[in-house]
N, CA, C and O of each residue as an XYZ file, in Angstrom:
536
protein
N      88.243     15.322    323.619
C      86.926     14.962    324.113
C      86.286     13.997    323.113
O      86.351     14.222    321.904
N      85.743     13.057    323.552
C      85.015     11.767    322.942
C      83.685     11.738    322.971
O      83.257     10.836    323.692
N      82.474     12.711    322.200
C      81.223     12.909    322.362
C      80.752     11.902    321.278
O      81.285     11.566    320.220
N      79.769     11.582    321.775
C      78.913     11.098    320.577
C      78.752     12.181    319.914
O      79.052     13.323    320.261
N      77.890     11.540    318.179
C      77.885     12.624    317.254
C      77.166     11.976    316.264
O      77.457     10.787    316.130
N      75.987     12.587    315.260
C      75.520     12.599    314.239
C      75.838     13.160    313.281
O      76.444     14.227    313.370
N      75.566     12.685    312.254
C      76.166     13.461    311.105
C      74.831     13.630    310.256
O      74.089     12.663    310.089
N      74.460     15.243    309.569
C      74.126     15.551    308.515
C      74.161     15.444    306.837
O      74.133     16.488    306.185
N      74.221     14.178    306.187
C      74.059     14.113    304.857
C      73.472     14.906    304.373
O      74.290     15.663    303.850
N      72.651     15.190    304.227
C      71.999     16.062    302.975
C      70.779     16.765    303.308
O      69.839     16.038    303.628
N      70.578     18.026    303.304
C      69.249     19.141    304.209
C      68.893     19.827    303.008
O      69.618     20.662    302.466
N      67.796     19.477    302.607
C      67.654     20.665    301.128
C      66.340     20.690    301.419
O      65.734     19.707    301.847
N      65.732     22.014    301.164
C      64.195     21.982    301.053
C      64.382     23.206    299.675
O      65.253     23.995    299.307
N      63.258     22.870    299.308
C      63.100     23.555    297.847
C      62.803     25.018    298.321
O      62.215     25.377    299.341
N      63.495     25.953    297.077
C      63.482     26.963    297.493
C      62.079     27.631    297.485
O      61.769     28.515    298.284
N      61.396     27.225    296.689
C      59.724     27.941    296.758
C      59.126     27.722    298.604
O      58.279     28.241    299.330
N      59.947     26.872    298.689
C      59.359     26.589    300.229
C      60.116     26.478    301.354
O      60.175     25.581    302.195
N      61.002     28.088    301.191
C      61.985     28.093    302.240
C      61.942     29.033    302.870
O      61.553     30.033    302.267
N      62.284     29.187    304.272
C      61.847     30.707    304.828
C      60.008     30.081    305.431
O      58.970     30.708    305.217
N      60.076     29.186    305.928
C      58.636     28.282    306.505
C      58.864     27.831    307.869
O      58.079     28.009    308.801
N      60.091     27.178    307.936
C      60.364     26.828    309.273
C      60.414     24.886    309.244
O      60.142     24.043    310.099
N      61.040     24.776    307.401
C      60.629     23.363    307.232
C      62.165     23.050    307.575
O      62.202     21.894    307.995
N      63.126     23.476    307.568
C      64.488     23.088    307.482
C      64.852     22.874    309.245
O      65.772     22.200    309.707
N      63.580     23.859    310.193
C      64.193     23.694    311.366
C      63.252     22.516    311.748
O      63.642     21.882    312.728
N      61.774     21.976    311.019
C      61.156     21.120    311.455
C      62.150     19.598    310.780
O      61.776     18.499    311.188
N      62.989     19.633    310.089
C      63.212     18.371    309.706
C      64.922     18.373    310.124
O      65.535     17.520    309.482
N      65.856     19.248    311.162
C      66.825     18.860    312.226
C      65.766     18.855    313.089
O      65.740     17.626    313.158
N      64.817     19.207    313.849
C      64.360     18.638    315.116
C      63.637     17.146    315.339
O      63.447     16.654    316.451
N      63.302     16.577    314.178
C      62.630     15.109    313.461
C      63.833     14.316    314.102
O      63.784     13.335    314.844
N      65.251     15.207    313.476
C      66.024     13.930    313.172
C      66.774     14.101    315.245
O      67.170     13.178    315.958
N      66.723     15.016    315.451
C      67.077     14.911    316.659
C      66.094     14.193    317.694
O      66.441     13.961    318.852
N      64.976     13.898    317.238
C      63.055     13.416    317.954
C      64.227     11.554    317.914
O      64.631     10.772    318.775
N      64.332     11.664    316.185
C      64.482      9.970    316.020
C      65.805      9.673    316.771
O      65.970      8.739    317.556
N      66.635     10.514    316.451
C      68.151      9.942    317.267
C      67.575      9.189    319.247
O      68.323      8.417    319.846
N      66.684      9.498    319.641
C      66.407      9.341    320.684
C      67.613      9.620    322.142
O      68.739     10.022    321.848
N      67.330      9.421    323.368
C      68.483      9.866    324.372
C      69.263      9.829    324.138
O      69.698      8.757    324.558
N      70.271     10.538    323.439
C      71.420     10.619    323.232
C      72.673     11.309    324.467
O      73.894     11.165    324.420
N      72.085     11.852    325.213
C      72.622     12.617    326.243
C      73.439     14.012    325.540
O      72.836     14.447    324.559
N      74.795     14.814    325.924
C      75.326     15.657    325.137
C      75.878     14.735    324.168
O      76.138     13.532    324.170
N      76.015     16.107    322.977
C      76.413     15.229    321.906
C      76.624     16.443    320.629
O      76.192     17.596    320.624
N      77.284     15.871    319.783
C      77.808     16.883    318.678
C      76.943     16.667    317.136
O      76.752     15.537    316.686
N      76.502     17.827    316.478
C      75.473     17.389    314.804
C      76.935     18.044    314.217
O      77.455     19.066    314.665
N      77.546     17.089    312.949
C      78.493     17.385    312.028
C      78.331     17.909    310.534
O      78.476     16.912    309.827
N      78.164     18.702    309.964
C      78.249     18.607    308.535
C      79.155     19.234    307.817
O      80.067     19.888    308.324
N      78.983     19.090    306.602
C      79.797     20.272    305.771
C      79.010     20.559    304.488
O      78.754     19.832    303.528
N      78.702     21.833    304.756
C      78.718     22.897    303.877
C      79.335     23.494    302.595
O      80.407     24.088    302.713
N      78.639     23.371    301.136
C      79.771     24.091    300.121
C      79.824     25.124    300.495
O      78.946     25.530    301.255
N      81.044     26.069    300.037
C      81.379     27.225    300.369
C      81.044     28.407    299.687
O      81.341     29.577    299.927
N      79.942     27.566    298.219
C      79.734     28.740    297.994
C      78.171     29.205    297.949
O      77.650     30.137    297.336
N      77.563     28.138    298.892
C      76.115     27.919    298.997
C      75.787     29.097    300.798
O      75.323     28.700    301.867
N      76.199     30.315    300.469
C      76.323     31.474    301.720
C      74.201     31.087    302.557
O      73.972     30.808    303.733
N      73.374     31.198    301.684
C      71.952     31.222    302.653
C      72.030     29.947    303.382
O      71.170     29.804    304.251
N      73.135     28.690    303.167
C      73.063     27.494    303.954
C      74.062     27.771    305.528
O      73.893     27.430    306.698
N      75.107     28.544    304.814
C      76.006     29.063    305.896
C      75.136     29.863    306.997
O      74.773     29.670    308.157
N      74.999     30.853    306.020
C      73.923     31.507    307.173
C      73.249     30.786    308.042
O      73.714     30.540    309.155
N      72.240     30.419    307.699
C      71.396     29.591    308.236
C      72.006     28.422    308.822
O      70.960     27.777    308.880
N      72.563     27.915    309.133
C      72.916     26.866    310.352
C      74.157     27.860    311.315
O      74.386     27.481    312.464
N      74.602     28.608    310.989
C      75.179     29.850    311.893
C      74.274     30.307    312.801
O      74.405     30.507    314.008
N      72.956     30.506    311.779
C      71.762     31.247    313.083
C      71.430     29.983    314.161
O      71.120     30.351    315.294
N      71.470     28.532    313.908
C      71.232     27.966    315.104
C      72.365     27.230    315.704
O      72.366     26.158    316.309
N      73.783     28.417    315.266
C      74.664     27.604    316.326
C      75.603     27.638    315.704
O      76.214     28.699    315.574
N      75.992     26.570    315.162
C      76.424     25.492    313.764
C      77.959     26.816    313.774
O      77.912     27.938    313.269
N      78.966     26.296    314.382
C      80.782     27.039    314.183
C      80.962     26.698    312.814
O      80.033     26.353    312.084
N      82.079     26.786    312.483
C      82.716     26.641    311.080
C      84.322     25.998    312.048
O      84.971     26.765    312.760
N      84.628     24.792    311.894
C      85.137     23.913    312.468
C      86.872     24.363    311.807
O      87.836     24.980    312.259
N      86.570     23.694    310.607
C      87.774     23.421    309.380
C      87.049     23.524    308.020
O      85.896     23.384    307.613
N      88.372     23.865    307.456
C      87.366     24.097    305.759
C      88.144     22.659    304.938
O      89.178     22.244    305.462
N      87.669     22.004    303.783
C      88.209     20.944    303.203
C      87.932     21.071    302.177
O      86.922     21.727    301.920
N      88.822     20.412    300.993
C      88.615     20.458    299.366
C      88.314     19.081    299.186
O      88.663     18.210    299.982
N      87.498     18.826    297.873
C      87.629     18.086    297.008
C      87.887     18.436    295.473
O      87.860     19.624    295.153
N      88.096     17.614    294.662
C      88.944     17.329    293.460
C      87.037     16.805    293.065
O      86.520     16.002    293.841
N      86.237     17.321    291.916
C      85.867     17.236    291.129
C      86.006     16.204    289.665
O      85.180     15.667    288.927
N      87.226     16.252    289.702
C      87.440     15.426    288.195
C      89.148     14.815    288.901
O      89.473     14.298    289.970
N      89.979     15.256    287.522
C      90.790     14.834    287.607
C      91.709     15.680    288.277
O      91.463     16.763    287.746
N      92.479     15.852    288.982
C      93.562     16.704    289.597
C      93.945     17.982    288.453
O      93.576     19.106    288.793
N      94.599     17.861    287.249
C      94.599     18.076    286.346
C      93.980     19.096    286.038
O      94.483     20.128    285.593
N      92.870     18.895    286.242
C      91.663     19.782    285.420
C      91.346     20.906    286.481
O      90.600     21.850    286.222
N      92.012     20.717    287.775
C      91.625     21.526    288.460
C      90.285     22.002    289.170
O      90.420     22.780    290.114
N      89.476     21.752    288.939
C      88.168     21.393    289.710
C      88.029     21.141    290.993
O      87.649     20.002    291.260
N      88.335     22.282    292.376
C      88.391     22.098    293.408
C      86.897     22.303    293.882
O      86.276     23.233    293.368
N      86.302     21.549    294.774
C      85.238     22.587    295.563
C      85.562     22.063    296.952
O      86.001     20.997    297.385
N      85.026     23.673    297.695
C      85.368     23.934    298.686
C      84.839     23.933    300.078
O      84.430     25.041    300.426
N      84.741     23.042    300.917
C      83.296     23.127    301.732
C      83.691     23.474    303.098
O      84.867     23.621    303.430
N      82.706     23.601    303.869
C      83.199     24.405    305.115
C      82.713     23.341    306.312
O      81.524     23.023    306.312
N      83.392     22.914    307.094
C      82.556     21.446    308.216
C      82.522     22.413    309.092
O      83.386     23.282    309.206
N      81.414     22.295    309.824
C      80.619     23.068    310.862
C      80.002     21.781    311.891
O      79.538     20.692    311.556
N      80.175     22.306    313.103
C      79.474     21.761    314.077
C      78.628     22.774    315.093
O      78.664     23.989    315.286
N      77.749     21.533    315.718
C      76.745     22.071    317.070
C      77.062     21.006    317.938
O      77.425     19.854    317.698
N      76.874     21.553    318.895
C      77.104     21.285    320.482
C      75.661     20.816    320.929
O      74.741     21.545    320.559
N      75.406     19.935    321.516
C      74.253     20.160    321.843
C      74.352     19.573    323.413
O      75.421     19.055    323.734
N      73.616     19.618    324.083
C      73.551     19.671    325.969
C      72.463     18.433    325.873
O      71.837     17.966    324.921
N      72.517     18.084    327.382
C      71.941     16.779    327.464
C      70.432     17.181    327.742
O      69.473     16.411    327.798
N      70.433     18.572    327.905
C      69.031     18.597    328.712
C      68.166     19.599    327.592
O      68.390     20.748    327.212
N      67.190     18.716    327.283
C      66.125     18.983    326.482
C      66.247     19.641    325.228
O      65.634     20.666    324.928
N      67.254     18.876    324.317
C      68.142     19.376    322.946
C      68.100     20.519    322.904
O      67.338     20.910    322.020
N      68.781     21.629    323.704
C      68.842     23.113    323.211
C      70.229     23.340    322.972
O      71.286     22.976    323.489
N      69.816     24.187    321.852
C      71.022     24.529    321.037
C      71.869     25.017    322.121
O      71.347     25.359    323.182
N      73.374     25.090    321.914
C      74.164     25.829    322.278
C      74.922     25.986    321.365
O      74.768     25.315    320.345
N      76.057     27.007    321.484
C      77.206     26.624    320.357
C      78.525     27.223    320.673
O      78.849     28.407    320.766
N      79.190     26.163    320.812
C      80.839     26.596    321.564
C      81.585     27.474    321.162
O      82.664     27.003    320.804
N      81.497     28.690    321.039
C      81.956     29.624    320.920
C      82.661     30.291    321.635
O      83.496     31.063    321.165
N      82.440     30.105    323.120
C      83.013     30.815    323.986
C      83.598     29.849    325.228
O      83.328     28.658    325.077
N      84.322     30.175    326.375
C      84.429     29.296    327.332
C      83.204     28.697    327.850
O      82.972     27.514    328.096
N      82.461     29.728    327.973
C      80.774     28.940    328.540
C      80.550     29.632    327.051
O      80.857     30.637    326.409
N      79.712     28.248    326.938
C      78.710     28.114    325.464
C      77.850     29.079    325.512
O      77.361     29.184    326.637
N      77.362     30.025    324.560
C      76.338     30.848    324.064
C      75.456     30.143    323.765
O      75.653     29.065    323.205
N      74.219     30.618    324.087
C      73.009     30.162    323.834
C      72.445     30.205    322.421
O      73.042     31.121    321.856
N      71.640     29.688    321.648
C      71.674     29.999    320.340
C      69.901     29.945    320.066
O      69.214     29.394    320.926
N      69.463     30.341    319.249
C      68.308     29.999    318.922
C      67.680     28.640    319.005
O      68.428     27.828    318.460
N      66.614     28.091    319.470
C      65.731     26.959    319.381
C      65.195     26.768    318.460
O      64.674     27.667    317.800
N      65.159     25.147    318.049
C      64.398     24.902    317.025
C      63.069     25.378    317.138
O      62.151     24.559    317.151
N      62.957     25.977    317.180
C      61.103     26.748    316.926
C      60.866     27.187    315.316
O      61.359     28.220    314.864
N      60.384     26.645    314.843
C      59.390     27.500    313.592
C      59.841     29.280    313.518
O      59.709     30.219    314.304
N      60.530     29.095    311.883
C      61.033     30.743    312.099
C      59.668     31.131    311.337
O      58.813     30.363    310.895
N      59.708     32.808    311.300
C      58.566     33.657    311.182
C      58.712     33.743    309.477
O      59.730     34.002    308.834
N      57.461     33.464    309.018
C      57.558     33.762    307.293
C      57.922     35.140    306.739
O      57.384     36.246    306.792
N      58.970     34.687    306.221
C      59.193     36.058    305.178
C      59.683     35.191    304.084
O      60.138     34.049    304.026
N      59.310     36.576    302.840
C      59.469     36.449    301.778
C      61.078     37.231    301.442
O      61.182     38.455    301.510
N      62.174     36.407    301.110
C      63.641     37.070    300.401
C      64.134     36.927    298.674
O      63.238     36.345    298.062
N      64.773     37.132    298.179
C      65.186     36.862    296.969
C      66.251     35.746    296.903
O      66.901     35.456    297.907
N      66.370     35.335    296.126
C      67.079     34.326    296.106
C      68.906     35.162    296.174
O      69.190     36.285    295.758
N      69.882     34.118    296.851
C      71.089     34.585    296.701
C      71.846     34.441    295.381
O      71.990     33.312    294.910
N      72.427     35.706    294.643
C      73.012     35.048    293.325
C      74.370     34.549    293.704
O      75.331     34.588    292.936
N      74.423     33.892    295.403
C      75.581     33.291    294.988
C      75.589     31.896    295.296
O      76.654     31.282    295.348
N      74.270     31.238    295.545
C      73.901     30.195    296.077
C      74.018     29.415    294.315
O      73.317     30.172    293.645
N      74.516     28.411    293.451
C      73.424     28.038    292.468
C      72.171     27.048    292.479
O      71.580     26.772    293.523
N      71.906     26.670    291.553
C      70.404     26.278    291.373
C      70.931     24.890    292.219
O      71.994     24.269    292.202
N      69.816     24.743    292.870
C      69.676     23.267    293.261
C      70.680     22.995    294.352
O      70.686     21.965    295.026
N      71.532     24.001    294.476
C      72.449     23.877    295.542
C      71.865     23.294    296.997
O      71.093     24.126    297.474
N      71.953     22.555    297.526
C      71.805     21.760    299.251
C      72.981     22.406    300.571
O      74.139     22.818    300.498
N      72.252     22.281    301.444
C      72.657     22.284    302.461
C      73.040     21.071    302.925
O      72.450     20.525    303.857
N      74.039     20.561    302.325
C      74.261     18.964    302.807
C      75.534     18.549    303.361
O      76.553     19.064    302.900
N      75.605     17.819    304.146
C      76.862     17.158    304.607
C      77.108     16.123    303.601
O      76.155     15.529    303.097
N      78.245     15.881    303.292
C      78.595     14.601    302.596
C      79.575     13.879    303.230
O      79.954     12.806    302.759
């Protein structure tokens, strides 16, 4: 299948200000600017060891596709990291999530503004870690 498709570079909102509903207001921006796109696929990848980013694009959909390495330094040195490419599905009619999971797509949460809560940080996320596609 030959869908169009966007790709996710880089989604980070600071952690003092996460758990607001800013991460789902700035994929629905970028889905506002992409304009008619009709159906169509959002691509990224995920480090593998950044789990509250996993989570969180799992809750609106977002499969775990294929996993891929990169080389850090030199081969040598061993320095793998490990990231996880995830996609969403999205339908032509009025960007709602779906996510191909099944023969007929499951419905998934809408970008709507999630409800504030306060969590602890993950000790397995590190500092400064992104939710980014590269």
């Amino acid at each position: 299948e030959n869908r169009p498709w966007l790709q996710v570079k880089q989604l980070f909102v600071e952690e003092h200000c996460r758990r607001r509903g800013i991460g789902r207001m700035l994929l629905k921006s970028m889905l506002e600017a992409a304009g008619p796109l009709g159906a169509f696929d959002i691509r990224l990848q995920v480090i593998d060891l950044n789990a509250p980013a996993m989570e969180w694009y799992r809750s609106l959909g977002f499969v775990v596709t294929e996993f891929s390495r990169k080389y850090l330094a030199e081969h040598s040195q061993g320095n793998i990291v490990v990231y996880q490419e995830m996609l969403l599905r999205l339908d032509a009619s009025a960007r709602s999530l779906t996510a191909d999971t099944a023969p007929a797509a499951a419905a998934s949460p809408a970008l709507a503004p999630a409800p504030a809560a306060s969590a602890a940080p993950s000790p397995r996320a590190p500092a400064g870690a992104s939710a980014s596609g590269r």
